[in-house]
ZAGU-814793 format. One record per residue (C-alpha): y, x, z. Coordinates in Angstrom, 3 decimals, decimal comma. Layout:
BEGIN
         yy         xx         zz
          Y          X          Z
...
***
This chain:
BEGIN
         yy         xx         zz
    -18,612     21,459      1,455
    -17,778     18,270      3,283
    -17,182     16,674      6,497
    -17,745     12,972      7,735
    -17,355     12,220     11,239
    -18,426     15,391     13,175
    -20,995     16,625     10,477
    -20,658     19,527      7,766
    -22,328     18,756      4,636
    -23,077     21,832      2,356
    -23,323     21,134     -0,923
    -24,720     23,867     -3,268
    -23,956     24,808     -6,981
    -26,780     26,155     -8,243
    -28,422     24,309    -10,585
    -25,324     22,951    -12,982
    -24,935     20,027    -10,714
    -23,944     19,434     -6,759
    -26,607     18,652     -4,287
    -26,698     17,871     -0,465
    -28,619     20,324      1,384
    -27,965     21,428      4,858
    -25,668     20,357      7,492
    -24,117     21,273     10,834
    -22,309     20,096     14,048
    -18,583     20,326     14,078
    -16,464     20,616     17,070
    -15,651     17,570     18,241
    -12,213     17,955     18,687
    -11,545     16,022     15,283
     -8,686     16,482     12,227
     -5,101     17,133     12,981
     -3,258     14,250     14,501
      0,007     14,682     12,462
     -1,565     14,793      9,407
     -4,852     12,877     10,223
     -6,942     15,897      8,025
     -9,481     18,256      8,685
     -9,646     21,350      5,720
    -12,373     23,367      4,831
    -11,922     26,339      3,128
    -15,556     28,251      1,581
    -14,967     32,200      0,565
    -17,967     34,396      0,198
    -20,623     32,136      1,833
    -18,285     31,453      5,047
    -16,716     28,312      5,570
    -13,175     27,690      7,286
    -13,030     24,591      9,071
     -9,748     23,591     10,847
     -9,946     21,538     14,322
     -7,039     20,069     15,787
     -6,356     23,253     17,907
     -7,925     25,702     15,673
    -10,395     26,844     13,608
    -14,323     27,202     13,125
    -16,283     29,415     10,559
    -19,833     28,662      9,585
    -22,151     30,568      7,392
    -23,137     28,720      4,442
    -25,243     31,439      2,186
    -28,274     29,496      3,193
    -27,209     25,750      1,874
    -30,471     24,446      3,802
    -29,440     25,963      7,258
    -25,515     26,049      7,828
    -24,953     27,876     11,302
    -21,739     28,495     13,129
    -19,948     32,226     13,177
    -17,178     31,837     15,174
    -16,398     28,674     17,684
    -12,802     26,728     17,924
    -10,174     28,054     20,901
     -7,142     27,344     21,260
     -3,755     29,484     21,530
     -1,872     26,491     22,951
     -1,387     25,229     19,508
     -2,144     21,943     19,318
     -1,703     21,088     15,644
     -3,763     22,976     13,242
     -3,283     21,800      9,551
     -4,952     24,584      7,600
     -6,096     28,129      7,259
     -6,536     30,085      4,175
     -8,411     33,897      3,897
     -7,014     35,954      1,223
     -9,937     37,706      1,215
     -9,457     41,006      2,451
     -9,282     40,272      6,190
     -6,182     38,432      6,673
     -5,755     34,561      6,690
     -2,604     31,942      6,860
     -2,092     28,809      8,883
     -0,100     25,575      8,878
      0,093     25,461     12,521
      2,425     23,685     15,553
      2,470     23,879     19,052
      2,556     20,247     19,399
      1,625     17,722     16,758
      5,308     16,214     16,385
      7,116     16,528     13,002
     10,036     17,763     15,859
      7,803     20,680     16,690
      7,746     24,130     15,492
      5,077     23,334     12,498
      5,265     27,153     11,125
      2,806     29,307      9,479
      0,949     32,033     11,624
     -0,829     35,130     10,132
     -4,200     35,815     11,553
     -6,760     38,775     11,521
    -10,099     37,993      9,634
    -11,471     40,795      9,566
    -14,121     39,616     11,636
    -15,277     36,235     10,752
    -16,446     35,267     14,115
    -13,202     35,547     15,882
    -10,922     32,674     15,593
     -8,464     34,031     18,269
     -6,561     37,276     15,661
     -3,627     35,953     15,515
     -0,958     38,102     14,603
      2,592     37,086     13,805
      4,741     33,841     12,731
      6,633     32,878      9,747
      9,158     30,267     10,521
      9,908     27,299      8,015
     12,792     25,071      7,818
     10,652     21,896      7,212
      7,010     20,785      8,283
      4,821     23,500      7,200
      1,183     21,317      6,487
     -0,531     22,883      3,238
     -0,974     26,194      1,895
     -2,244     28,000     -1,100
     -2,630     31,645     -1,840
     -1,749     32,926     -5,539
     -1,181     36,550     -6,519
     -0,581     37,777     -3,338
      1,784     35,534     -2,406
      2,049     31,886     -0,342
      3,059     28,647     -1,534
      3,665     26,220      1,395
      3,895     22,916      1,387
      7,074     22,655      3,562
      7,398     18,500      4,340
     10,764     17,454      2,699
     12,522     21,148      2,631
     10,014     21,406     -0,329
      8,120     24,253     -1,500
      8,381     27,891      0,659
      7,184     30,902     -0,708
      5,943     33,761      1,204
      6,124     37,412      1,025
      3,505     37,724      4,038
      2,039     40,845      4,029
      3,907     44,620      3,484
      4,165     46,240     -0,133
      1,369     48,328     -1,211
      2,580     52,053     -1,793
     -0,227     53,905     -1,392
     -2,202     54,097     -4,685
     -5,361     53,432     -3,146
     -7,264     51,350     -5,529
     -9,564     48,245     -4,832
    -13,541     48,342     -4,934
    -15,451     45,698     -6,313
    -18,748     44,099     -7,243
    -19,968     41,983     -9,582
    -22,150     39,008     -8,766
    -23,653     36,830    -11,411
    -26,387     34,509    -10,190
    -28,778     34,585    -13,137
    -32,623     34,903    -12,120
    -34,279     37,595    -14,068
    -31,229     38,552    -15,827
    -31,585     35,352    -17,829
    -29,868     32,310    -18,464
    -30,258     28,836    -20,695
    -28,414     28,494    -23,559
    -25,886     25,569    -23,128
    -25,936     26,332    -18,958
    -23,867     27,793    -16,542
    -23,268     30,738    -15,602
    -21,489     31,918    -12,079
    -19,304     34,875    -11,730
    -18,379     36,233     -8,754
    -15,935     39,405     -8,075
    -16,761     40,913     -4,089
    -13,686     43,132     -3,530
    -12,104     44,903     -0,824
     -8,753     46,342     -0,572
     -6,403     48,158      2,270
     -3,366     45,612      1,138
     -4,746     43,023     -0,850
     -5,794     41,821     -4,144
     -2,905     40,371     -6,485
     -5,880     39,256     -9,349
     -8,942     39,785    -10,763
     -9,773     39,290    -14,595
    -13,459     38,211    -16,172
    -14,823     39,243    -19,397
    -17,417     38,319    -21,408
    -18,423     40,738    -24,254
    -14,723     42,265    -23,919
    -13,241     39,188    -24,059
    -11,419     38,137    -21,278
    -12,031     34,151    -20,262
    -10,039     34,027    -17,409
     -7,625     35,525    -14,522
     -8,500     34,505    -10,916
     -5,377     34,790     -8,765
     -6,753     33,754     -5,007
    -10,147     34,112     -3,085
    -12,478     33,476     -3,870
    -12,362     35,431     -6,896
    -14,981     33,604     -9,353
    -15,736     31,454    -12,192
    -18,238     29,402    -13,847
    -18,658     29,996    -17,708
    -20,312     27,586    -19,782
    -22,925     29,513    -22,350
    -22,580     28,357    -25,796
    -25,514     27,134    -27,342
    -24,973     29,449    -30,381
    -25,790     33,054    -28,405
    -29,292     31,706    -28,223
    -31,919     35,318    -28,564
    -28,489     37,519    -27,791
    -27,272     39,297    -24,322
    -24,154     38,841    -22,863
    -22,338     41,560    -21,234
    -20,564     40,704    -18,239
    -17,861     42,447    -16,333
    -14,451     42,012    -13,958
    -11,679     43,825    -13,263
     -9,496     43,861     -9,897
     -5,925     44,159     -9,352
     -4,269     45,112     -5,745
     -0,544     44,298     -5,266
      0,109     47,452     -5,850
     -1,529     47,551     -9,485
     -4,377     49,668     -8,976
     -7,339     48,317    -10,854
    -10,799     48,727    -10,472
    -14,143     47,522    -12,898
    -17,271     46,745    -12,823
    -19,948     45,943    -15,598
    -23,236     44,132    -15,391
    -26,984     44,670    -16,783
    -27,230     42,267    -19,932
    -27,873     39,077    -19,692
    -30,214     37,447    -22,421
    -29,990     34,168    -23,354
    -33,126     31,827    -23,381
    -34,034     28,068    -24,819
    -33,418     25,339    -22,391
    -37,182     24,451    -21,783
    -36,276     23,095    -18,219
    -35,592     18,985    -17,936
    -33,802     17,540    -15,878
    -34,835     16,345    -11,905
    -34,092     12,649    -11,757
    -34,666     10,823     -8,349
    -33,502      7,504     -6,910
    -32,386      8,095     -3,455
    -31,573      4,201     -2,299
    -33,114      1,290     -2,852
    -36,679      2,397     -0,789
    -39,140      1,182     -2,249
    -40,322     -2,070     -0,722
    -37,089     -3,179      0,114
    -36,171     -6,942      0,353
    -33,322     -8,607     -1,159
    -31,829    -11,924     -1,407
    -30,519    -13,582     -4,818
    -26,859    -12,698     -5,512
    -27,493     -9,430     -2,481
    -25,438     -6,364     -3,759
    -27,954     -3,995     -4,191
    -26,534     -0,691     -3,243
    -28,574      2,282     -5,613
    -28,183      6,213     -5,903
    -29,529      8,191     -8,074
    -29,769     12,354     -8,101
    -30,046     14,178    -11,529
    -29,930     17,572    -11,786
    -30,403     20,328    -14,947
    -29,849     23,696    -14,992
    -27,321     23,050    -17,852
    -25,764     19,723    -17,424
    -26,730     16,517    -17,387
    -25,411     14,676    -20,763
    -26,317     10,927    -20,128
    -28,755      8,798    -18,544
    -29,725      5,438    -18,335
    -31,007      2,879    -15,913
    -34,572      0,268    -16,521
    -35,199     -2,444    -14,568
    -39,187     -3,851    -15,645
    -39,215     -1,274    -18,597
    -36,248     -2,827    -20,324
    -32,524     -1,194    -20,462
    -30,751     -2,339    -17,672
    -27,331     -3,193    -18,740
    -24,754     -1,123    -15,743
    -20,833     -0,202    -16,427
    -19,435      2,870    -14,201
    -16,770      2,062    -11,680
    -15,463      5,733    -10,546
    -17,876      8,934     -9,541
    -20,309      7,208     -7,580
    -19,873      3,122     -8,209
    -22,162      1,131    -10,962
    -22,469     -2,465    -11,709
    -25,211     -4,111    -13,045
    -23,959     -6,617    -15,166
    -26,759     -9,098    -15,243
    -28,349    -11,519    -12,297
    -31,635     -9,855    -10,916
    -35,039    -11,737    -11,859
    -36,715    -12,957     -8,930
    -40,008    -11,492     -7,427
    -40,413     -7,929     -8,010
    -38,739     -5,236     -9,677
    -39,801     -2,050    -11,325
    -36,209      0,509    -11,166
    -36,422      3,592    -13,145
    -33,749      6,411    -13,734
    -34,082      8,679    -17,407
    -31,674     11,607    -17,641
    -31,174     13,667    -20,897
    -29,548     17,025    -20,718
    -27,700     18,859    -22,524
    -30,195     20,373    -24,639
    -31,821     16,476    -25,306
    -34,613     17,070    -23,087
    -35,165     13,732    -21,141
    -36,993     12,983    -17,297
    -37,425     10,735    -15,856
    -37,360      9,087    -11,883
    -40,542      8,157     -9,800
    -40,022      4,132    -10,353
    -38,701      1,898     -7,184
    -40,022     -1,551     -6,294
    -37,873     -3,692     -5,014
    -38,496     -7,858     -4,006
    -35,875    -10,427     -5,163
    -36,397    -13,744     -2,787
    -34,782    -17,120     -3,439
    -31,403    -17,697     -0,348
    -32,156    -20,909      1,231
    -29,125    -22,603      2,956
    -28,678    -25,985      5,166
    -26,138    -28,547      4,597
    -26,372    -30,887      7,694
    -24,081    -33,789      9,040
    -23,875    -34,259     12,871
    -24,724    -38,023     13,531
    -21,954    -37,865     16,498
    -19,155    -36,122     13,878
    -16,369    -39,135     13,610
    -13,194    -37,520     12,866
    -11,986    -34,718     13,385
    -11,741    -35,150     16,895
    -14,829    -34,963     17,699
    -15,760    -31,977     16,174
    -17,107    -30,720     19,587
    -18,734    -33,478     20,620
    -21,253    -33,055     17,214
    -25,213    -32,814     18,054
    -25,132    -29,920     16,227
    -22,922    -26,704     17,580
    -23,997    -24,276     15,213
    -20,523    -22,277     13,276
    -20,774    -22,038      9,541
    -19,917    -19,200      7,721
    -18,004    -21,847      5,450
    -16,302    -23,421      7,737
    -12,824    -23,478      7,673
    -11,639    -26,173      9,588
    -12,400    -30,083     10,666
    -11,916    -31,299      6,957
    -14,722    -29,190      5,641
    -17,635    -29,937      8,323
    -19,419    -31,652      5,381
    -19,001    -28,734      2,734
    -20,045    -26,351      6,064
    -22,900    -24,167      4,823
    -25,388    -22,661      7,907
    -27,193    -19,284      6,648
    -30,053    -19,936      9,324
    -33,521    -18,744      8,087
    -35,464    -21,698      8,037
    -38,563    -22,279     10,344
    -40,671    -23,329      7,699
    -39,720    -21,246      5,050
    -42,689    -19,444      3,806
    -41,525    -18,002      0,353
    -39,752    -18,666     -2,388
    -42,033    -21,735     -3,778
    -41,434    -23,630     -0,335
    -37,414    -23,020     -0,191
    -37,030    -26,994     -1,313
    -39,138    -28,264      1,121
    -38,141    -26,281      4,096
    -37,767    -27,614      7,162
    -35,363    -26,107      9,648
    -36,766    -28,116     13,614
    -33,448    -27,193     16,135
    -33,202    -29,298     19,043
    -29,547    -30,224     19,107
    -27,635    -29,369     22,341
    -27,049    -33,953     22,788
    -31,041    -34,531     22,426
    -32,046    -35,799     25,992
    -35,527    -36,922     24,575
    -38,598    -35,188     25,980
    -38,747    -30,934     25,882
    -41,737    -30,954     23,623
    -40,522    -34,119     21,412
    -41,486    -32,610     17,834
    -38,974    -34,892     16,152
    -35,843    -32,952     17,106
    -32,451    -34,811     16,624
    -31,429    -32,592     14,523
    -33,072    -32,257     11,075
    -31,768    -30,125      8,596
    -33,705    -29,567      5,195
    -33,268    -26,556      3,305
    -31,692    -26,747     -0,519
    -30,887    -24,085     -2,794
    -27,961    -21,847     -2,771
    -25,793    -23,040     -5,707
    -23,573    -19,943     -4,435
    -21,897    -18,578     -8,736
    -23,812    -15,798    -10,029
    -22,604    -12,451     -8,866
    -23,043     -8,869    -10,103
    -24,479     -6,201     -7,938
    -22,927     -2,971     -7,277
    -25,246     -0,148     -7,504
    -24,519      3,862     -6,589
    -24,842      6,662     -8,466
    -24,007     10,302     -8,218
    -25,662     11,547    -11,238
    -24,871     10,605    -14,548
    -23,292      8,142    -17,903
    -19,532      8,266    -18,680
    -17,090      6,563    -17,020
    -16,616      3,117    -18,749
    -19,880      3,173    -20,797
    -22,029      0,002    -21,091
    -26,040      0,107    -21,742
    -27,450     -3,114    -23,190
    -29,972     -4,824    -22,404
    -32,748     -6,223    -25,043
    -34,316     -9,247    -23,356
    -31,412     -9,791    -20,741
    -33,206    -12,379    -18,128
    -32,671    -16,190    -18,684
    -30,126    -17,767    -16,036
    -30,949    -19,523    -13,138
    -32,122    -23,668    -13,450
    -29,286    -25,123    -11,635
    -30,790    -26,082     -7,779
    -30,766    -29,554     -6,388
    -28,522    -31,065     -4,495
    -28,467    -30,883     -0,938
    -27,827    -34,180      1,410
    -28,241    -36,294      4,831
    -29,525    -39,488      5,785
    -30,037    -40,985      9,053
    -33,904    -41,091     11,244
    -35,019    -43,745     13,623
    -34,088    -40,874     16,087
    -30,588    -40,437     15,090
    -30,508    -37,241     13,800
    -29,488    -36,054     10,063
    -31,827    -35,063      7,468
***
């Protein structure tokens, strides 16, 4: 799950690899004013969403069609940090009744039982500091108390009467089968009348891990070596009072990887227009059912040299040819099967840029009193009027080929000549843009190692320096 403005984004794992799906209106009462945050919390396909007053829940089992449970309302709290389910009907909050770090910023219990009321509260724990943050781990709560540190919680009673947990095993595996090398999601649905302290996984008898807080899951990578066997899953629960209960699964067999990867690029469009030196934003989707291992970018059918910046941030580490330009995407997963993207075409066009004189510009001075009045993006003050560079498209720019001999035909705001004179004062002719080469910076959310470079094996040649721009004087006293 995310959030970005008043949106909720749902982003599924089911496929070895997060996707955007569905989304959903938030209440518009926005994050927390003290600590400018608004946490989301996701527990057995329901969603936690704090507001500044309270908290929302939303039902996220379908990831296409997120829909709201339970609407915000306020207690006359109006600072609401966090809240956290433990997963058997009971939930904490970082909450105050004013958003001042003077206020009472406590934790309150609240009653879950029913997802779709936000209004259970039920009692207060008082902290000596700023209570903003809290996590749940064998039964117990670790608060994040502002600088009186770290509080822990003893929030609910002891359990003393030996009733024992129930539980249910979830593993989402289609048909009981799974790819060797994929993933594999296990999920423990228990209930309890305290609540659960832990809940261990095994696979084959082996345990692989110990899930103290709700949601009680994990993802287990299949090895590639238990190809043609079945695995035999199974959990066991804890309550706080140290009652266990199990559960075992049907086998699972394990199956060849014959599925490749889903490669798409998601920005540039194709058709899209760009300018020489433009940063070209891209993204690109790939998804496997058992990992993505690397992929690679082409740009005309050749190997596109890019070097990753973080998670989603590329750089293409070459200037763009002009004209256009075939964009492809190839993914390999983990089991070396390879896909690849529906290609993009993209133009490149040539920036043409002015560099015009005003006849009347004598000094500083007179800066005001120039013919033309037009503010350069260059400009930074009366001693650079000549370096001044206007981005205006020009009128008689028709492509590329005709960028030298453009012709840009403003009348300037001094030219008291006739209203249809077709020799305007002002003439400004277009050059190239001798702006340095730049790099674009191109998106991704898919695949290649952070600091990895392609290469490229025919990287284009580099631009023919352009021609100078310059001025001269007409028998009508304008510049050219």
């Amino acid at each position: 799950m995310l959030w970005r403005g008043n949106k909720l984004h749902v982003l599924p794992f089911d496929v070895g690899f997060y996707v955007r799906r569905g989304t959903a209106d938030l209440d518009p009462g926005g994050p927390d004013s003290l600590t400018g945050k608004r946490r989301i919390f996701v527990g057995n396909g329901v969603a936690y969403i704090s507001v500044s007053f309270g908290f929302e829940t939303f039902d996220v089992t379908d990831s296409n069609q997120p829909k709201r449970l339970g609407k915000a309302a306020s207690l006359g709290q109006r600072s609401f940090k966090q809240i956290v389910p433990n997963g058997t009907g009971k939930g904490l909050a970082a909450v105050a009744v004013n958003p001042f770090p003077t206020s009472d910023n406590d934790v309150y219990l609240y009653d879950l039982t029913d997802v779709a009321n936000t209004t259970g509260f039920e009692s207060i724990y008082a902290t000596p500091g700023i209570a903003s943050a809290i996590s749940l781990f064998n039964g117990l709560a670790y608060v994040a108390d502002g600088t009186a540190g770290l509080q822990v919680l003893n929030y609910l009673p002891r359990d003393t009467k030996g009733l024992p947990p129930t539980i249910a095993l979830k593993t989402f595996a289609p048909q009981n089968e799974v790819s060797a090398g994929g993933l594999l999601l296990m999920r423990a649905q228990v209930t309890d009348d305290v609540q659960i302290r832990n809940v261990e996984f095994y696979v084959d008898g082996r345990r692989i891990v110990v899930d103290g807080n709700f949601p009680y899951e994990t993802v287990y990578r299949v090895p590639t070596n238990r190809l043609g066997s079945d695995l035999i899953l199974s959990a066991v629960a804890f309550d706080t009072g140290g009652n266990p209960a199990g559960a075992t699964n049907a086998p699972i067999r394990v199956v060849p990887d014959n599925t490749p990867p889903l490669v798409s690029i998601d920005k540039p469009a194709s058709g899209t227009i760009f300018y020489e030196y433009d940063d070209i934003p891209l993204q690109v989707t790939a998804v496997d059912n058992s990992g993505i291992d690397s992929g690679v970018f082409r740009l005309n059918g050749q190997r596109l040299p890019v070097r990753r910046l973080s998670l989603a941030d590329w750089l293409i580490e070459v200037d763009l040819p002009l004209g256009t330009n075939k964009l492809e995407a190839v993914a390999t997963d983990l089991a070396g099967l390879k896909s690849a993207s529906n290609p993009v075409r993209f133009v490149v066009l040539k920036e043409a840029i002015s560099r015009e004189v005003s006849v009347f510009n004598f000094g500083p001075k007179d800066v005001t009193e120039a013919i033309s009045r037009e503010v350069s993006i260059f400009h930074f003050g009366p001693k650079d009027l000549t370096e001044a560079i206007s981005r205006e498209a020009s009128a008689f720019n028709f492509g590329p080929r005709d960028v030298t001999e453009a012709i840009s035909r403003e009348v300037s705001t001094f030219n008291f000549g006739p209203p249809d004179k077709p020799e305007a004062i002002s003439r400004e002719v277009s050059v190239e843009n001798k702006k340095p080469a730049a790099t674009a910076a191109v998106r991704s959310s898919a695949f290649q190692r952070p600091g990895e470079t392609s290469e490229i094996a025919n990287p284009p040649s580099g631009q023919v320096p352009p021609p100078e721009g310059g001025t001269r004087s007409d028998a009508n006293g304008g510049s050219r």
